[in-house]
NURO-59152 format. One record per residue: x, y, z of N, C-alpha, C, CB in turn; residue number from 0; chain; residue in one letter. Coordinates in nm, 4 decimals, decimal comma. Glycine has a CB too. Layout:
# NURO-59152
+----------+----------+----------+----------+----------+----------+----------+----------+----------+----------+----------+----------+-----+------+------+
!       nu !       nv !       nw !      cau !      cav !      caw !       cu !       cv !       cw !      cbu !      cbv !      cbw ! pos ! unit ! code !
+----------+----------+----------+----------+----------+----------+----------+----------+----------+----------+----------+----------+-----+------+------+
!        X !        Y !        Z !        X !        Y !        Z !        X !        Y !        Z !        X !        Y !        Z ! NUM !    A !    A !
...
+----------+----------+----------+----------+----------+----------+----------+----------+----------+----------+----------+----------+-----+------+------+
END
This chain:
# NURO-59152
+----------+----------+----------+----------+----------+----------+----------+----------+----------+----------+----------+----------+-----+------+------+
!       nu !       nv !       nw !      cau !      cav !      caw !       cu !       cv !       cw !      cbu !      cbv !      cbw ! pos ! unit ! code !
+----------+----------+----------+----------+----------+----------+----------+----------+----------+----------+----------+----------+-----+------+------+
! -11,0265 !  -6,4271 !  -1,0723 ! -11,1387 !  -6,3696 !  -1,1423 ! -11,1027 !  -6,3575 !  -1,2900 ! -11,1774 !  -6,2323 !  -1,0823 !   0 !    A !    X !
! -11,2066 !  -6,3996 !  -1,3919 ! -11,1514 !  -6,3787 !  -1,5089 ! -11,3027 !  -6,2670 !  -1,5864 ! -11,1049 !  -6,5553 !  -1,5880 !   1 !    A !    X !
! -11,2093 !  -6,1892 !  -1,7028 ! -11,2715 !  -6,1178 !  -1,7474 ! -11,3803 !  -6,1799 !  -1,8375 ! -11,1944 !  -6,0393 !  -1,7917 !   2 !    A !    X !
! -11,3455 !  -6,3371 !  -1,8878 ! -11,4594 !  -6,4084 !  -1,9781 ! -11,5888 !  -6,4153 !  -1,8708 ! -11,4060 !  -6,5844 !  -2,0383 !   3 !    A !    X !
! -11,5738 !  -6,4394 !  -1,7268 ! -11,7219 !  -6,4491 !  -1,6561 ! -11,7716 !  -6,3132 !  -1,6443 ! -11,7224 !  -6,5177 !  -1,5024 !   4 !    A !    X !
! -11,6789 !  -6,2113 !  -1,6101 ! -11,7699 !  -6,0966 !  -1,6539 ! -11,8258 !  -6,0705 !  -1,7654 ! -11,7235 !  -6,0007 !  -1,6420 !   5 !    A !    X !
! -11,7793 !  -6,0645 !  -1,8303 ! -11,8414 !  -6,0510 !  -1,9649 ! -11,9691 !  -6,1045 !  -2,0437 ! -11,7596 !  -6,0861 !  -2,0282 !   6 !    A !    X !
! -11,9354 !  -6,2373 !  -1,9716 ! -12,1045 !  -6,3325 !  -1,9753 ! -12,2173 !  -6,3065 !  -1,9070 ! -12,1023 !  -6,4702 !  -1,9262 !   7 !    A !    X !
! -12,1797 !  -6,2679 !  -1,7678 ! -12,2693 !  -6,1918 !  -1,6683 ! -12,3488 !  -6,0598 !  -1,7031 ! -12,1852 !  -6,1556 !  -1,5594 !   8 !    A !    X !
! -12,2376 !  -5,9724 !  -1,7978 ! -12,3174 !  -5,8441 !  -1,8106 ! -12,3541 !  -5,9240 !  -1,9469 ! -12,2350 !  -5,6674 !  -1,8088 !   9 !    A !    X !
! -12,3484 !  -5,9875 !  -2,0218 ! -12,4326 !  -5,9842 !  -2,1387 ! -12,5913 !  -6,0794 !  -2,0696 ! -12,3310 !  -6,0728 !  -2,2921 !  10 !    A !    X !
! -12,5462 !  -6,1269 !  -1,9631 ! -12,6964 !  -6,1866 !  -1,9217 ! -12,7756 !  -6,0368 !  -1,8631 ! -12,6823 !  -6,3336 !  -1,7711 !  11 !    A !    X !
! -12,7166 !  -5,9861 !  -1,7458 ! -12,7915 !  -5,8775 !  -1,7253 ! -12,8423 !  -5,7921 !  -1,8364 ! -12,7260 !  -5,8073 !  -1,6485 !  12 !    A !    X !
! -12,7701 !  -5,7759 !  -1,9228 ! -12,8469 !  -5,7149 !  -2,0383 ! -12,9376 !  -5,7035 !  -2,1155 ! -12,8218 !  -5,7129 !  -2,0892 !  13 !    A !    X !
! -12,9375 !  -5,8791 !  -2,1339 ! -13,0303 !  -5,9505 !  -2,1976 ! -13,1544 !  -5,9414 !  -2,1526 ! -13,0005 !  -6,0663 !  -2,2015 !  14 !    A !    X !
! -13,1323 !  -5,9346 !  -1,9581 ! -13,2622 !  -5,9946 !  -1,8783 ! -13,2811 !  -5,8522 !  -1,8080 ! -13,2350 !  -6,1500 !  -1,7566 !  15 !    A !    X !
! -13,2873 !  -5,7269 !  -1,8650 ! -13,2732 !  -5,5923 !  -1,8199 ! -13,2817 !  -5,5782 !  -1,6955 ! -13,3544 !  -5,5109 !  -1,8694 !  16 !    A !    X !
! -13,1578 !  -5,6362 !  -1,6169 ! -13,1343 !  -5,6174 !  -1,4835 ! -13,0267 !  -5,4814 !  -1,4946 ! -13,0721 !  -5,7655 !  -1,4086 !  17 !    A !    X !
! -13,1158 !  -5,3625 !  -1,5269 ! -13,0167 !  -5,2489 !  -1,5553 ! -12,9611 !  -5,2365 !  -1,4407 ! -13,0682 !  -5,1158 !  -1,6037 !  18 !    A !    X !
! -13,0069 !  -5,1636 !  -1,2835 ! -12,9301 !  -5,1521 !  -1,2070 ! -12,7935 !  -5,2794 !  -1,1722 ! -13,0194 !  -5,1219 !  -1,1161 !  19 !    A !    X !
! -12,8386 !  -5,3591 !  -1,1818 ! -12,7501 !  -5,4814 !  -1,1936 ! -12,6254 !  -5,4531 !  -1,2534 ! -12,8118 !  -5,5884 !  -1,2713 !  20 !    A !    X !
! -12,6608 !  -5,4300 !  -1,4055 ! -12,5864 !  -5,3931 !  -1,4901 ! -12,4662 !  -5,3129 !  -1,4458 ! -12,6581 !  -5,3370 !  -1,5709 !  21 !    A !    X !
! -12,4999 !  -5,2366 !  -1,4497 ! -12,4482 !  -5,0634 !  -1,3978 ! -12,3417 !  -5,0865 !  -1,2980 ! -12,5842 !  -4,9548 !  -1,3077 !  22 !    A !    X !
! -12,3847 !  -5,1333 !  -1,2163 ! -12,3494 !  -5,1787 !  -1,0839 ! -12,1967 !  -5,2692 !  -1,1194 ! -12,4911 !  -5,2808 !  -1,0114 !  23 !    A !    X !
! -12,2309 !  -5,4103 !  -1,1840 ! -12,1165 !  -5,4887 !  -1,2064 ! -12,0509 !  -5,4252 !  -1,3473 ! -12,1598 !  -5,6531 !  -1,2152 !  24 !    A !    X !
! -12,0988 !  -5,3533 !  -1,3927 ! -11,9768 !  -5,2900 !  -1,5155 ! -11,9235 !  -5,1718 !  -1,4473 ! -12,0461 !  -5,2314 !  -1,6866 !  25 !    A !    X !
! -11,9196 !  -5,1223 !  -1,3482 ! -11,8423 !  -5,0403 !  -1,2773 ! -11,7411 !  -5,1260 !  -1,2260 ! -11,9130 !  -4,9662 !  -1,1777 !  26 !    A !    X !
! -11,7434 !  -5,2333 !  -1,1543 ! -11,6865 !  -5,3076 !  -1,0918 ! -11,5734 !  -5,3853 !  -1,2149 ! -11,7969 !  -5,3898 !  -1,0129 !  27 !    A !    X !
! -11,6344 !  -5,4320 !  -1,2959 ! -11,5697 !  -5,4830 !  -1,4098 ! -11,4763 !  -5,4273 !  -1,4173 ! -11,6226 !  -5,4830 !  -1,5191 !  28 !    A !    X !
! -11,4871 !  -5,2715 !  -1,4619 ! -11,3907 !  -5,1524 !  -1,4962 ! -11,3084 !  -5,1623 !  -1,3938 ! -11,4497 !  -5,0053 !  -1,5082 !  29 !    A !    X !
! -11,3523 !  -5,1649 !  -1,2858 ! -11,2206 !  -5,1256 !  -1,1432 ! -11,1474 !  -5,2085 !  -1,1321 ! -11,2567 !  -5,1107 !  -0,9878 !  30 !    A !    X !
! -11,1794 !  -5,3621 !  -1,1818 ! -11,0945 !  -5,4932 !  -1,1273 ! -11,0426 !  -5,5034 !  -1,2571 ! -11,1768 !  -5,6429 !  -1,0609 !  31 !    A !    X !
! -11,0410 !  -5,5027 !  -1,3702 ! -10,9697 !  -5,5232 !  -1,5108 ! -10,9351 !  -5,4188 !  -1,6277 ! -11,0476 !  -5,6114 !  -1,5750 !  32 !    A !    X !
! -11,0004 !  -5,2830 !  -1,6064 ! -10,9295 !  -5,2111 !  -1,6911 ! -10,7813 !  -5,1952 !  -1,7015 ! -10,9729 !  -5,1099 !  -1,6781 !  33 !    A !    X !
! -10,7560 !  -5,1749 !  -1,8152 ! -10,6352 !  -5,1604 !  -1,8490 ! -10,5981 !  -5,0188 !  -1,9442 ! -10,6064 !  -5,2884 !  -1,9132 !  34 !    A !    X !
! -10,6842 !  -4,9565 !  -1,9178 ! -10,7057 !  -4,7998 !  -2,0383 ! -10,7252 !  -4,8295 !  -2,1980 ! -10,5407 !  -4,6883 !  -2,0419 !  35 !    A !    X !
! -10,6645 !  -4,9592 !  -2,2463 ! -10,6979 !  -4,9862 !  -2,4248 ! -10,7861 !  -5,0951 !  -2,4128 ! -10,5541 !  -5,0368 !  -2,5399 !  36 !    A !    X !
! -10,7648 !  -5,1954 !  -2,3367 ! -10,8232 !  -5,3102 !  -2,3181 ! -10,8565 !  -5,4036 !  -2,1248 ! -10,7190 !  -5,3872 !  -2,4216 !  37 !    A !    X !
! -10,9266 !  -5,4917 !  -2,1469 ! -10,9300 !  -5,5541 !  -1,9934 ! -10,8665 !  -5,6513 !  -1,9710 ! -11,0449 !  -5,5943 !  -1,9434 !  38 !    A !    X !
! -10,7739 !  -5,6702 !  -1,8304 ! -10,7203 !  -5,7849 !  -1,8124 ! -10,7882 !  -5,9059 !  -1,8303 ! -10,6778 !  -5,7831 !  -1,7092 !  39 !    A !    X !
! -10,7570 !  -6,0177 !  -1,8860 ! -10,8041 !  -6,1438 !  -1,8627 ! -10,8161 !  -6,2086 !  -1,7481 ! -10,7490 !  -6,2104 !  -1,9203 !  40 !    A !    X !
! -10,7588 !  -6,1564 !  -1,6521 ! -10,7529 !  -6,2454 !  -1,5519 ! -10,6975 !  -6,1270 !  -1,4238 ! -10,6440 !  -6,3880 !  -1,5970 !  41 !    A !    X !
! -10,7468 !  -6,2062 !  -1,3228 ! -10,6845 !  -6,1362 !  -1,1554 ! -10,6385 !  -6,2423 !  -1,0814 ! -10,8078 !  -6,0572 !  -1,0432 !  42 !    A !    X !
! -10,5646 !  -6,2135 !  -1,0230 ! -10,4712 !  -6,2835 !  -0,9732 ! -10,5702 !  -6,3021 !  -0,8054 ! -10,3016 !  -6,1931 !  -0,9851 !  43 !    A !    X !
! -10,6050 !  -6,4507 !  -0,8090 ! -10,7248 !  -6,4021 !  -0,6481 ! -10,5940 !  -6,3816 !  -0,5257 ! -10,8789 !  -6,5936 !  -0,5717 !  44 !    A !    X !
! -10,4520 !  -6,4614 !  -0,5181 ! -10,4113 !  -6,3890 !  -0,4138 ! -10,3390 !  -6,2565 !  -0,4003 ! -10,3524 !  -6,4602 !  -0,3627 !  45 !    A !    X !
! -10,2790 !  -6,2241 !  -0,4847 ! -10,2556 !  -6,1511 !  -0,5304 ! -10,3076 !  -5,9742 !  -0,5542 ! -10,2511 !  -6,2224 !  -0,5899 !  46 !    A !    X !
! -10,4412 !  -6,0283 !  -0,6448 ! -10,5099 !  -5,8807 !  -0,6696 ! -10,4562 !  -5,8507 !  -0,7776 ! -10,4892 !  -5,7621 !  -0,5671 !  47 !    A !    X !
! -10,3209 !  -5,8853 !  -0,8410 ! -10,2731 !  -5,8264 !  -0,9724 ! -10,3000 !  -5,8938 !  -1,0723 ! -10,1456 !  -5,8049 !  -0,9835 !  48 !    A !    X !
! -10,3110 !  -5,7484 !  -1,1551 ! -10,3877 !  -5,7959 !  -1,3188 ! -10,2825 !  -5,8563 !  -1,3909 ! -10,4505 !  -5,6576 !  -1,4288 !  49 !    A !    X !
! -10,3859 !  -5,9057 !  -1,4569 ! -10,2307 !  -5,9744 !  -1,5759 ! -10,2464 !  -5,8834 !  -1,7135 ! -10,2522 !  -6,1981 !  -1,6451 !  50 !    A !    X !
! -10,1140 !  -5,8699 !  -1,7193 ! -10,0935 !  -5,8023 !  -1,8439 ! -10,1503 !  -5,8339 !  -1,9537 !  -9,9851 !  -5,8012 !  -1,8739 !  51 !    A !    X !
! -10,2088 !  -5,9129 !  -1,9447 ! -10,2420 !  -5,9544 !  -2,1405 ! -10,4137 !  -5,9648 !  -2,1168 ! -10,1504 !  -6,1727 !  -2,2251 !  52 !    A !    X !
! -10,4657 !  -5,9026 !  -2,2285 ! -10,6497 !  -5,9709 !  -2,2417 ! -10,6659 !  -6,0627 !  -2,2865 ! -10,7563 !  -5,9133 !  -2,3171 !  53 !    A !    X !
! -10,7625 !  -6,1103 !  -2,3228 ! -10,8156 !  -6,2279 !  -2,4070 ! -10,9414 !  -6,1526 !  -2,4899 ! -10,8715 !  -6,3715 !  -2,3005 !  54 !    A !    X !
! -10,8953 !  -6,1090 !  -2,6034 ! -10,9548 !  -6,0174 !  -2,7104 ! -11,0918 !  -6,0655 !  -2,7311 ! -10,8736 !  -6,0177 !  -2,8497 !  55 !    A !    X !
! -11,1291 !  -6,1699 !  -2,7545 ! -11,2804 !  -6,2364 !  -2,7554 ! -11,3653 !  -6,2036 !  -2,6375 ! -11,2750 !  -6,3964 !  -2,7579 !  56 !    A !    X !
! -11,3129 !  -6,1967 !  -2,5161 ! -11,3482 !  -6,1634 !  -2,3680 ! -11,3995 !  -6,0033 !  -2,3765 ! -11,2006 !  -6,1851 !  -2,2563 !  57 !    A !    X !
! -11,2892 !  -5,8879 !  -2,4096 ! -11,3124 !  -5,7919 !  -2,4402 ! -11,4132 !  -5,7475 !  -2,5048 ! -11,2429 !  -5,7706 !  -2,4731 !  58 !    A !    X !
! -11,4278 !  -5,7818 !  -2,6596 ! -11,5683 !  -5,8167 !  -2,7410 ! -11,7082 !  -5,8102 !  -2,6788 ! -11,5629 !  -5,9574 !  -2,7870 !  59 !    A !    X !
! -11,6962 !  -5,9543 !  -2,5740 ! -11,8227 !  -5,9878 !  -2,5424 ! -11,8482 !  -5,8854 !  -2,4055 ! -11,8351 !  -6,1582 !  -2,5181 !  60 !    A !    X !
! -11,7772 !  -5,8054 !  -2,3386 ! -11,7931 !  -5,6416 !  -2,2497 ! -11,8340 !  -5,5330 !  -2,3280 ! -11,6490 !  -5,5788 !  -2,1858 !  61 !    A !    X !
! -11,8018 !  -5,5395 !  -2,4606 ! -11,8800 !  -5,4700 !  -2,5238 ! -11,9679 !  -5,4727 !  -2,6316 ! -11,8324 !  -5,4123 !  -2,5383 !  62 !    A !    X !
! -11,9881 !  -5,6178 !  -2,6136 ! -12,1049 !  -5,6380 !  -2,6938 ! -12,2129 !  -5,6253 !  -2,5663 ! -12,1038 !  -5,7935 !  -2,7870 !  63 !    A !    X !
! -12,1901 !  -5,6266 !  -2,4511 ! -12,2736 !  -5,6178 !  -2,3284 ! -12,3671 !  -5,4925 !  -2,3160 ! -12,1815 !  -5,6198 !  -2,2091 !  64 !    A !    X !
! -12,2222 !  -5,3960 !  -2,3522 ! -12,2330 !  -5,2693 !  -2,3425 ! -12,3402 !  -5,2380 !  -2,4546 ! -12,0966 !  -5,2010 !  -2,3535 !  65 !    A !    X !
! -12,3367 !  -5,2685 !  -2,5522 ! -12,4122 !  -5,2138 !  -2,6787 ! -12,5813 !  -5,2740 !  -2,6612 ! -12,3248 !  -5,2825 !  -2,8403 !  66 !    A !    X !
! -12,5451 !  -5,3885 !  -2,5922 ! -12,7016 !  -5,4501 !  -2,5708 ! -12,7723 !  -5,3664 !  -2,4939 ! -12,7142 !  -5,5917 !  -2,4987 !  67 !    A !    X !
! -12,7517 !  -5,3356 !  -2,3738 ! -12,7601 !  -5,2387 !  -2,2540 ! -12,8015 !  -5,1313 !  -2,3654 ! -12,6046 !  -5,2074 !  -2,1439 !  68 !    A !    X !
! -12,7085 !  -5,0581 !  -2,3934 ! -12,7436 !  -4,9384 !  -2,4703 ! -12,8744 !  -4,9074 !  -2,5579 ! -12,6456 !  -4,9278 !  -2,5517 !  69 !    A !    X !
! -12,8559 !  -5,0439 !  -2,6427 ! -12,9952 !  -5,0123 !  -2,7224 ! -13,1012 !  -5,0878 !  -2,6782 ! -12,9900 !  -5,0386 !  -2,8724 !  70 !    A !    X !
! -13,1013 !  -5,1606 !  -2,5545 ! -13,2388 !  -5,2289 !  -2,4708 ! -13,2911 !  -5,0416 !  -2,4180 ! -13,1762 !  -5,3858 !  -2,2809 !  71 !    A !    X !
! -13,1865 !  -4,9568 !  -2,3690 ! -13,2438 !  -4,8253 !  -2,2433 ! -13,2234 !  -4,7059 !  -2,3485 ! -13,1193 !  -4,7950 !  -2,0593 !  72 !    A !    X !
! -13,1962 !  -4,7040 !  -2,4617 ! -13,1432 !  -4,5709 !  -2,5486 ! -13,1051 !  -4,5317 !  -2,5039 ! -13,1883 !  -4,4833 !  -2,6046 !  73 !    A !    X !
! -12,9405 !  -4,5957 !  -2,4394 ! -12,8626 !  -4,4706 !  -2,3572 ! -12,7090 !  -4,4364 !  -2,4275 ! -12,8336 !  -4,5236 !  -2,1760 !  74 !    A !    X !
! -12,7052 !  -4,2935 !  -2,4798 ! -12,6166 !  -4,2370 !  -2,5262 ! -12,4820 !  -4,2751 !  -2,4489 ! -12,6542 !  -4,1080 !  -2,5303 !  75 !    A !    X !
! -12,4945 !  -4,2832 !  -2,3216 ! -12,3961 !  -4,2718 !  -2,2627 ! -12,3303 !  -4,4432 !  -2,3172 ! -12,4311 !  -4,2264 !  -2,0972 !  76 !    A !    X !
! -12,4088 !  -4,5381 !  -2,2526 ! -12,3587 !  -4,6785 !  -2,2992 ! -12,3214 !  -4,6965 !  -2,4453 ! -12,4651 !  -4,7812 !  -2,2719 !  77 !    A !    X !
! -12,3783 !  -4,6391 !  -2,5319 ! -12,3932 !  -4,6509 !  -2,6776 ! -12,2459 !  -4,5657 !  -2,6894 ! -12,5544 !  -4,5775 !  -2,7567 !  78 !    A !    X !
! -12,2219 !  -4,4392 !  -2,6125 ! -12,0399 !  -4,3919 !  -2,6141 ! -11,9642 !  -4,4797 !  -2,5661 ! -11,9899 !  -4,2660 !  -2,5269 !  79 !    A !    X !
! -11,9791 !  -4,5114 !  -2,4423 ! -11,8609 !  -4,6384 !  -2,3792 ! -11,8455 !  -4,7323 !  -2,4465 ! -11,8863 !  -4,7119 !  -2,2537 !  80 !    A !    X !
! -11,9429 !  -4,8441 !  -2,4874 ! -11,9106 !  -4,9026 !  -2,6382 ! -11,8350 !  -4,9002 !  -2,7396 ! -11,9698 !  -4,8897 !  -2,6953 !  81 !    A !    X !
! -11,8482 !  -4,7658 !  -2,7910 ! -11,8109 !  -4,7296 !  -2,9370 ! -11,6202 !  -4,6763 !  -2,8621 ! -11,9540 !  -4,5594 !  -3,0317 !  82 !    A !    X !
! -11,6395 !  -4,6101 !  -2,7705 ! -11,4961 !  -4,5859 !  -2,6971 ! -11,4140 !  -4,7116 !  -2,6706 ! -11,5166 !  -4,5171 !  -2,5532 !  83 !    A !    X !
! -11,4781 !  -4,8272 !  -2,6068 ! -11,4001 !  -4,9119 !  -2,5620 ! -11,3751 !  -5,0104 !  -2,7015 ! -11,4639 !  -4,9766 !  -2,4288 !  84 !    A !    X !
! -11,4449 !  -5,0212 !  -2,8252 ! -11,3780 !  -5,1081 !  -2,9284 ! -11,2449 !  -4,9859 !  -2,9798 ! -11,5115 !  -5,1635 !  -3,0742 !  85 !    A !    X !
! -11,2994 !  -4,8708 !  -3,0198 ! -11,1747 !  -4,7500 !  -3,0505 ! -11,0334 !  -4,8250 !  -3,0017 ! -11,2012 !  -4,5800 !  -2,9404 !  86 !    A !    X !
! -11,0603 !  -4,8065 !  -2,8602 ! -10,8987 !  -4,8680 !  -2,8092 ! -10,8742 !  -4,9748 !  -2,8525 ! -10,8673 !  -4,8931 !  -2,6650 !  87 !    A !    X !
! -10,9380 !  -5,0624 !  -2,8481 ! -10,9376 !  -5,2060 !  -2,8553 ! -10,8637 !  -5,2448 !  -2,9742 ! -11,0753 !  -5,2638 !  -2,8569 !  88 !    A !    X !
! -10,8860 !  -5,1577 !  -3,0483 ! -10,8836 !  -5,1321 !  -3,2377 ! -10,6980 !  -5,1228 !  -3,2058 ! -10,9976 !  -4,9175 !  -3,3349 !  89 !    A !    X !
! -10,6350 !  -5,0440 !  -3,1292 ! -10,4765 !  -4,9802 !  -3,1209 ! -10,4574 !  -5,0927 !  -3,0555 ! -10,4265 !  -4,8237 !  -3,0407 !  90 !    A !    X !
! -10,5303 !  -5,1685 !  -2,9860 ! -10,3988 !  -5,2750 !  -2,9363 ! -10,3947 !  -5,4401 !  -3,0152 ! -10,4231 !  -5,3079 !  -2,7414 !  91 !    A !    X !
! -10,5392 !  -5,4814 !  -3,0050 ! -10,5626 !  -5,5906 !  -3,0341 ! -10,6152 !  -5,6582 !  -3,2008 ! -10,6421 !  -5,6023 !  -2,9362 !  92 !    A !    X !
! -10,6209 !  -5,5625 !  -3,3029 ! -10,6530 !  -5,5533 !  -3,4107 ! -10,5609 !  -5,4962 !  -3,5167 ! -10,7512 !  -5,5012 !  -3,3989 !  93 !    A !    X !
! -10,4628 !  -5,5661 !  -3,5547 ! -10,3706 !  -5,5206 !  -3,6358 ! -10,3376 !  -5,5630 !  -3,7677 ! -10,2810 !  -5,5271 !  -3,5790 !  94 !    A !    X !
! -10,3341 !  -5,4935 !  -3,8387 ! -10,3373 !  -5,4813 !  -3,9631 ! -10,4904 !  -5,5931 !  -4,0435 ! -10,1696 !  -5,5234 !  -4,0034 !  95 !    A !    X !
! -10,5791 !  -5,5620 !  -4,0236 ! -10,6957 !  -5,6196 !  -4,0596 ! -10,7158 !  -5,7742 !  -3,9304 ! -10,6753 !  -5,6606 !  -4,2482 !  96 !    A !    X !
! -10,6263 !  -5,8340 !  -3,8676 ! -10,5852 !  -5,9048 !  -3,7756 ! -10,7150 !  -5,9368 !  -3,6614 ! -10,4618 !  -5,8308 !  -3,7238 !  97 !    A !    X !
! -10,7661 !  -5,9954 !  -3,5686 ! -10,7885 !  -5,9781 !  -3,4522 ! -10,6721 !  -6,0868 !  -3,3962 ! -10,9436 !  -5,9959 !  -3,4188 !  98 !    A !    X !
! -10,6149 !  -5,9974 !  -3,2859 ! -10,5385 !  -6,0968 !  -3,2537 ! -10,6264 !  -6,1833 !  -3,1095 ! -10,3803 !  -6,0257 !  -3,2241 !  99 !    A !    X !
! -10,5617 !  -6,2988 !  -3,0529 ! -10,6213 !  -6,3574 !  -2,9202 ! -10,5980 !  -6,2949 !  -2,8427 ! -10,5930 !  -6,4695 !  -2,8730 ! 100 !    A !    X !
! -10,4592 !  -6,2395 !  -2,8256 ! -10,3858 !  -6,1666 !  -2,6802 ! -10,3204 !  -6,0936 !  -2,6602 ! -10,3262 !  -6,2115 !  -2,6119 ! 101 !    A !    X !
! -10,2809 !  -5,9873 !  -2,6229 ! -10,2044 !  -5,8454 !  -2,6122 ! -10,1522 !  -5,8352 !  -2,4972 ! -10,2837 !  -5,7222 !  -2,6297 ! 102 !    A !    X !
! -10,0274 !  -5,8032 !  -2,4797 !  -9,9595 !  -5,7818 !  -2,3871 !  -9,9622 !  -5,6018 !  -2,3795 !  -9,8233 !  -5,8626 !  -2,4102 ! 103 !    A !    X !
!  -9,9803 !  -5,5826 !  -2,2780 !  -9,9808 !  -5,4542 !  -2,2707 !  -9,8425 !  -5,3814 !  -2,2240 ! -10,0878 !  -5,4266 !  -2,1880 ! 104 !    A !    X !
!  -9,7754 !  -5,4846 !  -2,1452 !  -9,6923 !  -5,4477 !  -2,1050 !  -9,5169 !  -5,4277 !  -2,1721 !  -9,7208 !  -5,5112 !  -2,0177 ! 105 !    A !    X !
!  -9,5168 !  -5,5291 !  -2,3077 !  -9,4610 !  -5,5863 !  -2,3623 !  -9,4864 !  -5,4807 !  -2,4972 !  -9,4941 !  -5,7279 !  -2,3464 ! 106 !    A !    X !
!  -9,6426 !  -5,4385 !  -2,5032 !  -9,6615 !  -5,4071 !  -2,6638 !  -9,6595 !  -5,5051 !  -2,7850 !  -9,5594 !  -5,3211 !  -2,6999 ! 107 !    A !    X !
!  -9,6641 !  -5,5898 !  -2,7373 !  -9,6772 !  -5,7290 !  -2,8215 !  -9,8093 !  -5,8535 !  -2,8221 !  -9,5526 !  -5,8056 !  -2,7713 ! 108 !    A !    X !
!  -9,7952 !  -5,8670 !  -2,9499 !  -9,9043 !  -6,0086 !  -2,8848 !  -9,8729 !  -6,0739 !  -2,8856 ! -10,0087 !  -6,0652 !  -2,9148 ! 109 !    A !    X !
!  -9,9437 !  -6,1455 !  -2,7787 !  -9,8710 !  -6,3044 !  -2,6882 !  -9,9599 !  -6,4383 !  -2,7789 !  -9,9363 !  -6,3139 !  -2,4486 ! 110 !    A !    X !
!  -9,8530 !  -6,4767 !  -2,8269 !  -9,8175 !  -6,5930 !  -2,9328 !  -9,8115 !  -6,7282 !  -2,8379 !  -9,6529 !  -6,5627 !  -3,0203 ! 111 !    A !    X !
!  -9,9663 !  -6,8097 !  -2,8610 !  -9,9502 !  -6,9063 !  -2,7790 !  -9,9388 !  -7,0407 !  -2,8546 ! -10,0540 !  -6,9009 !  -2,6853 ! 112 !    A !    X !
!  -9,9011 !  -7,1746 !  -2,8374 !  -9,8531 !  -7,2562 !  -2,9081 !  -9,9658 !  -7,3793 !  -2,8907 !  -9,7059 !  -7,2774 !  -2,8696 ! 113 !    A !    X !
! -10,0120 !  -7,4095 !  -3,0009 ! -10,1166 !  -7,5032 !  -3,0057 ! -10,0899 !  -7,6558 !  -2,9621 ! -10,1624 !  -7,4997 !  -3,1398 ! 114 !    A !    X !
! -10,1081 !  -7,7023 !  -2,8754 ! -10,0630 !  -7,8310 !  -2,9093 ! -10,1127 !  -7,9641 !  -2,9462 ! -10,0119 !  -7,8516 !  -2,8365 ! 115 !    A !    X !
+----------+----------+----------+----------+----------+----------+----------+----------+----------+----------+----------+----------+-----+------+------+
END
């Protein structure tokens, strides 16, 4: 499971005000990829385990989901989770004016990938 198809999913539900929908798979989102600053990129399908690192663009588009949602229903609450979940986002994945691609959470580092 990766956090980029969620992320596309709730920005469609958002779009297409499938609120209960919504609601529903951003709970789920949260349970299968939070990470308390940021969301895993990925789940491991045999496994079940998260991977340590996000994919910062992925993150973004969960809460750009979130903010759509929010101001499609004027809901304070979404319009907080939003503004909460870039906050963190800000301590791990955004450094020194930076966005970085990838954060290791586990490491405290960002994961430096090599172009080829």
């Amino acid at each position: 499971m990766l956090s980029e198809s969620s992320g596309l999913w709730l920005e469609y539900l958002a779009q297409t005000h499938q609120n209960k929908a919504f609601r529903e798979f951003y709970k789920n989102t949260k349970k299968y990829f939070d990470q308390g600053r940021q969301f895993s990129y990925r789940i491991d399908g045999k496994t079940k385990k998260k991977s340590d690192v996000n994919a910062t663009l992925d993150d973004l588009r969960i809460i750009r989901a979130l903010q759509i949602y929010a101001q499609n229903n004027n809901s304070k609450k979404y319009r907080h989770e939003a503004a909460e979940r870039f906050a963190m986002l800000q301590t791990t994945s955004i450094q020194k004016a930076r966005v970085l691609n990838f954060y290791d959470v586990r490491t405290k580092k960002e994961l430096v990938t090599k172009v080829l």
